[in-house]
N, C-alpha and C positions, 0 to 999 in steps of 0.2 A: 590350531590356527597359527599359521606363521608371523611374526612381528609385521612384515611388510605385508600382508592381508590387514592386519588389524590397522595401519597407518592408511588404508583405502578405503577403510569402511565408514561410514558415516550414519550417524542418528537421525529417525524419523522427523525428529523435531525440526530439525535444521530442511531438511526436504521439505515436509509440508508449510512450512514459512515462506517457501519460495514458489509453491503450487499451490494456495490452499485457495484462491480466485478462480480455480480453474474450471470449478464445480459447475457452473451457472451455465449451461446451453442451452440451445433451441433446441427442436426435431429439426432433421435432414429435411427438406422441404423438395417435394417433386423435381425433377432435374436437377439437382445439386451433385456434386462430388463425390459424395457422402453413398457406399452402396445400402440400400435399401432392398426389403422384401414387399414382393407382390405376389400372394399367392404360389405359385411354384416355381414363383422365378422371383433372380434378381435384376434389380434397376441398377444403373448410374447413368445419371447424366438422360434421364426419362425413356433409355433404351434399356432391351434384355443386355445380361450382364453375365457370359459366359467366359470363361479363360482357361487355360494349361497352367499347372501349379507346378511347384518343386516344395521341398522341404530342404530348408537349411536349418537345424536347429542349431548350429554355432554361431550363423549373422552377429548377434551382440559380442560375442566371444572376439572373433575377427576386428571389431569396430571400434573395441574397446584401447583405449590411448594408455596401455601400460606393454611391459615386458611379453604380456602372452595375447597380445594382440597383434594383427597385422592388414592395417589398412588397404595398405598397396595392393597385396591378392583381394580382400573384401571386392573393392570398388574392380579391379579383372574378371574376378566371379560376378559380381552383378552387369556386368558389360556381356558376358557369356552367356548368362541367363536370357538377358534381354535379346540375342540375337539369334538364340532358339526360338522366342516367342514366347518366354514366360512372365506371365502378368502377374503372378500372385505365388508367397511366400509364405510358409508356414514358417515358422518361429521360435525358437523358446526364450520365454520375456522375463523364465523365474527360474532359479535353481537351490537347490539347499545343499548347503555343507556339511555334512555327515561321515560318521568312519564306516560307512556300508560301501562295501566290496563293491568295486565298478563305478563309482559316482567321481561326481564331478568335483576339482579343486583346481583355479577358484568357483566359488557360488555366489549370485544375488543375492542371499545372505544367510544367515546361520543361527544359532541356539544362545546367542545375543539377544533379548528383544527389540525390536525396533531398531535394528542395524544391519543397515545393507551396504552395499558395498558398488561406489560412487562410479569406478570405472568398468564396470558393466553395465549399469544406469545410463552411464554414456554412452558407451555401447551401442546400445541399443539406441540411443537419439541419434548417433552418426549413422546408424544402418538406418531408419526410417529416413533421416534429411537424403539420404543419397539413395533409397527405392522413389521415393516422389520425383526427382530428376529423373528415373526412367518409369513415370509412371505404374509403378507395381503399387499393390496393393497388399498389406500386411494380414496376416491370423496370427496373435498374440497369444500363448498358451501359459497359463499361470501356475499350474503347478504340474506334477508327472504323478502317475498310478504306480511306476516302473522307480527302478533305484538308481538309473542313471546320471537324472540329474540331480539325484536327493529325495525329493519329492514326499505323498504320502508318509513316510516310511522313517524320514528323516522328522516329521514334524511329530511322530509319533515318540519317536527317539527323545526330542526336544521337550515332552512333557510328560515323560515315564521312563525317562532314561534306558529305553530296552528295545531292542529292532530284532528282526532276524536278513541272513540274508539270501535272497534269490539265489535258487541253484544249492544251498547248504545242504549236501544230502542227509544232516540230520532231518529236516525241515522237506519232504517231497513234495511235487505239486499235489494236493492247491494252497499248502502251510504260507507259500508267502502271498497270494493274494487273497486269502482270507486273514493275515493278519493286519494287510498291507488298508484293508477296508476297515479296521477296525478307528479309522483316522475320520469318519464321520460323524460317530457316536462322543467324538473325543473333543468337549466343546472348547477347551484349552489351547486343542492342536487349531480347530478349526478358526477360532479366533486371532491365533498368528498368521493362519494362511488369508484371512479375513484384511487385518494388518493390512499384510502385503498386497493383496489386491487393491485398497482405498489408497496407498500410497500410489500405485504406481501410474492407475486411472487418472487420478488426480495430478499427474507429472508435468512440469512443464519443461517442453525440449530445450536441454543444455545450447544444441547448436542452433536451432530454426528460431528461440524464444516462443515458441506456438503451443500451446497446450494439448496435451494428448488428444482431450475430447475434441478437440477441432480441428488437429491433424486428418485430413482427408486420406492420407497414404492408409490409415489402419481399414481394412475390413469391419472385422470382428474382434471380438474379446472369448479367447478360450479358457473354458474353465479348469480344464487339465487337461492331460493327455493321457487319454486312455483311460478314464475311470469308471473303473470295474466296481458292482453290489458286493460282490465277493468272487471268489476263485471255484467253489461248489454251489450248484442249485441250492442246498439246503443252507447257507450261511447267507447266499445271495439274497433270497426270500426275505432272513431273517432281517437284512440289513433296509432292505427297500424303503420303509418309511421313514428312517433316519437320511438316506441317500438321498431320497425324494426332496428331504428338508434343507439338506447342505447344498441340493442346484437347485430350489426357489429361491432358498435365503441367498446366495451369492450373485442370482442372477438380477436379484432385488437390488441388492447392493449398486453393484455395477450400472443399472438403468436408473438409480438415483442419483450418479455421479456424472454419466452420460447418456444425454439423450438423443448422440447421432449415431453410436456405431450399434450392430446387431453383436448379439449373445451366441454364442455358441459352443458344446460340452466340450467337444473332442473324442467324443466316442466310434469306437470299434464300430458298433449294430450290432447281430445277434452274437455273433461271438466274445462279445463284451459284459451278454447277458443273460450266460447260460444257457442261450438258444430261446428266450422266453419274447417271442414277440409283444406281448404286451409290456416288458417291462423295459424295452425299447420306446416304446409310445411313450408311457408314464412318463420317463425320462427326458422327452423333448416337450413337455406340456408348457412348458415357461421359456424354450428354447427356441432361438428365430430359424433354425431350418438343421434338418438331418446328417448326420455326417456317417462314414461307414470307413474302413479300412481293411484289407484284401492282403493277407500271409499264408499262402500255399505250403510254402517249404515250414514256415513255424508252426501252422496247424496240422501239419503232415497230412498234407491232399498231396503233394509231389514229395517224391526222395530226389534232394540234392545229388547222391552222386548214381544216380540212375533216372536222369529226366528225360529219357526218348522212350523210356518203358511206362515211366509212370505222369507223363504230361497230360496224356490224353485226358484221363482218370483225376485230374487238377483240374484242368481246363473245363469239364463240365461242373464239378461242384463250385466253380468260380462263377460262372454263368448263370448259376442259380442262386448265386450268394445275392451278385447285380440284380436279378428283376425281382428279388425277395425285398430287397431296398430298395427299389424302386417301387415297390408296390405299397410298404409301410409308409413311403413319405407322400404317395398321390390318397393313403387313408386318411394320414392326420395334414395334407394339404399343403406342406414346406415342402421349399426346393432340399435338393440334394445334391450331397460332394463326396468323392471317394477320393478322401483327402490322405490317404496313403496307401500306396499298393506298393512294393517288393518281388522281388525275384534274383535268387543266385545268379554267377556266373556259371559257365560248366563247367563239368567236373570238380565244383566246389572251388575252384582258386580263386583269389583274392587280388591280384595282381592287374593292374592297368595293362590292357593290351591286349590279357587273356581274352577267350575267347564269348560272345554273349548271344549266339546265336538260340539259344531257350528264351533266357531272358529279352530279347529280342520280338522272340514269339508270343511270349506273355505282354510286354508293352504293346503290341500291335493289338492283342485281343479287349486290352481293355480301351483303346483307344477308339476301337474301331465300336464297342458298347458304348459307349460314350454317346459316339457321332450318330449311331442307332439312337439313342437314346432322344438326342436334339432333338431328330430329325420328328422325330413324335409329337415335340411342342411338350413334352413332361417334364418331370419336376430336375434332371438331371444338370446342374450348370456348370460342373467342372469337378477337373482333378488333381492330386498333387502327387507327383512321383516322389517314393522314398528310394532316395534322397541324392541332393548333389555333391558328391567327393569334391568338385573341380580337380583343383592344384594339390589337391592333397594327397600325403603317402603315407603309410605305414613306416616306422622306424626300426620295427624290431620283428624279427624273423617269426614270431608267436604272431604279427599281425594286431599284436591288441595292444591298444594306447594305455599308457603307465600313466598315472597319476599324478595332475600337475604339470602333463605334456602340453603340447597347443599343434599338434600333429592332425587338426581336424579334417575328418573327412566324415562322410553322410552317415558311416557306421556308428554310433556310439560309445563311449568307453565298456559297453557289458557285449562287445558281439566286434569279432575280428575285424579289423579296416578293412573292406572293400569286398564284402561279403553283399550289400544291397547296394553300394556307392556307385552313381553314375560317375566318372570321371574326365575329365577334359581330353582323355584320348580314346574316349569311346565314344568312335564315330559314328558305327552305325544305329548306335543308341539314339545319339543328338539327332541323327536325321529321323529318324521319327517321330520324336519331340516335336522338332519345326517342322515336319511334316502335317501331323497333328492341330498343330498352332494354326498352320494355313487353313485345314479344311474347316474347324469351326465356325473361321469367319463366316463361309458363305451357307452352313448350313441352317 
């Protein structure tokens, strides 16, 4: 960690001094601000509660008042957003600092205990103060299954000093995410990630003065992203009742600190979990509603550089991914969000401008299941496209963000710049989007 890292980080102690009141709420009470569930849907404001999402996971990154921040675009991209029609942002509210290959630097905090790091804290309070101005609505994700932002993997690191990393061909699929599960059983890890969770619950906004728990802009509270039992059926199994324990116990947590916003995992659905429908279910028992996420080109149902051959052949096992998860969440009766779906450019470029006529066709398919979906009155309330490049561009001819960059776009530091990125000059992407936006109104 760099000297000017360690001069921005700050002790738990001194945070929770300044939030430790914040605990004390009501319930959301009927028409309130506050989104709530009703059986397969959501409310706010005593209406159903439907919207078109993006995923920005660098928001805080952007919002944060140091060297690798930049307000000015922030508040452009949320001006952009809002003029597609998008209500609701997914997020990432945690990161961990780790030497695993692809991750993120800086992080929400590190292998310090109980020290995080103040200007991404703020960050994150400037991005919430300025979604509530355009009435968006937040999903706050607390930790990553993946190494990009640290996550699992890093907390694993932090109390066994040993990782592996994603992609090491020592290490073939499913080596990293069955070790990467190994972080539930690890009550050490899970207690730092614990930590972080009661601190940042408990926050009260640097810029609003308003306490997280009573900030209306948050939706939800994610419990990670993307968290997987294991990487194989047979380690997945093994893990289930450790896994089971680490989302009551967290979810417990979280609704003892607040008792206005809903809980929610962050998970994939079946492809999260080995294809086990039931271990879907188990998993949202303690959870206020369903989430699923849609990767054709990563699950290889499509070959990127031959998608007019092999769309068709995507395109149905997509369709069946949708009323598969639709079907689980009308079983255990929560609404549901396919809160990330992706799609390459063609012929694999990366480049603003290029061409998105596939990916075109896949946002139109899932939109138009969606708007199917409403129209039914089921459990189906929204989606979040992954993800929004805006303003952003790749630097470097390989397309992949170096370490310690601020070159943010939707891509990730572990997967080329603008490989799933919407960007501000894809046009006929955005017109779908606020296409999209329009017709849910009336449906």
């Amino acid at each position: 960690m760099s000297n000017l890292s360690r001069r921005r980080l700050i002790a738990t102690a001194a945070g929770m001094a300044l939030t430790g009141t914040a605990c004390a709420t009501k319930a959301a009470q009927p028409g309130s601000e506050f989104v709530t569930v009703d059986g397969l849907h959501f409310k706010l404001k005593g209406q159903t509660y439907r919207f078109v999402g993006a995923n920005i996971w660098y928001g805080a990154y952007l919002g944060a008042p140091a060297a690798f921040g930049n307000r000015a675009r922030l508040l452009k991209e949320l001006d952009d957003l809002k003029a597609l029609g998008v209500t609701n942002l997914r997020v990432l509210a945690s990161s961990e600092l780790s030497p695993i290959n692809n991750s993120l630097d800086p992080a929400f905090s590190s292998r310090d205990k109980g020290v995080y790091n103040q200007d991404l804290l703020v960050g994150l309070d400037f991005l919430l103060s300025e979604m509530a101005k355009r009435d968006m609505k937040a999903v706050l994700y607390l930790t990553n299954f993946w190494e990009w932002s640290g996550g699992m993997m890093a907390y694993i690191d932090y109390t066994t000093g040993k990782f592996i990393n994603n992609g090491d061909p020592k290490y073939p699929w499913p080596a990293y995410a069955d070790y990467a599960s190994q972080f539930y059983a690890n009550k050490v890890a899970v207690k730092l990630y614990h930590d972080y969770v009661r601190m940042l619950v408990a926050r009260t906004n640097s810029v609003t003065r308003q306490a997280y728990v009573n900030d209306q802009t948050i939706m939800a509270w994610q419990l990670s992203n993307e968290p997987r039992p294991g990487g194989g059926p047979e380690v997945a199994a093994q893990n289930m009742p450790v896994y089971l324990e680490w989302i009551s116990r967290t979810a417990t947590i979280i609704r003892n600190l607040d008792k206005n916003h809903l809980v929610s995992l962050g998970h994939e659905g079946l492809m999260g979990a080995v294809g086990n429908e039931q271990f879907v279910i188990d998993a949202h028992k303690d959870i206020d509603y369903l989430t699923a996420h849609i990767w054709p080109q990563n699950w290889s149902w499509v070959d990127g550089t031959d998608l007019p051959g092999t769309f068709a052949g995507g395109e149905a096992k997509v369709r069946k991914y949708i009323d598969d998860h639709i079907a689980i969440a009308e079983k255990i009766k929560k609404p549901l969000v396919f809160e990330e779906f992706g799609f390459p450019r063609d012929k694999v470029a990366y480049e603003p401008g290029t061409s998105t006529e596939w990916k075109d066709r896949f946002y139109s398919m899932i939109y138009g299941a969606v708007e199917t979906a409403i129209k039914t009155g089921g459990p189906v309330m929204g989606s979040n496209f992954w993800a929004w490049g805006g303003a952003g561009r790749a630097l470097h001819k390989d397309y992949h963000m170096r370490r310690g960059e601020t070159s943010y776009v939707g891509d990730p530091p572990h997967e080329p710049q603008g490989w799933y990125s919407v960007f501000n000059t894809d046009t006929s992407t955005q017109a779908l989007i606020k296409a999209h936006a329009e017709a849910i109104k009336t449906v």
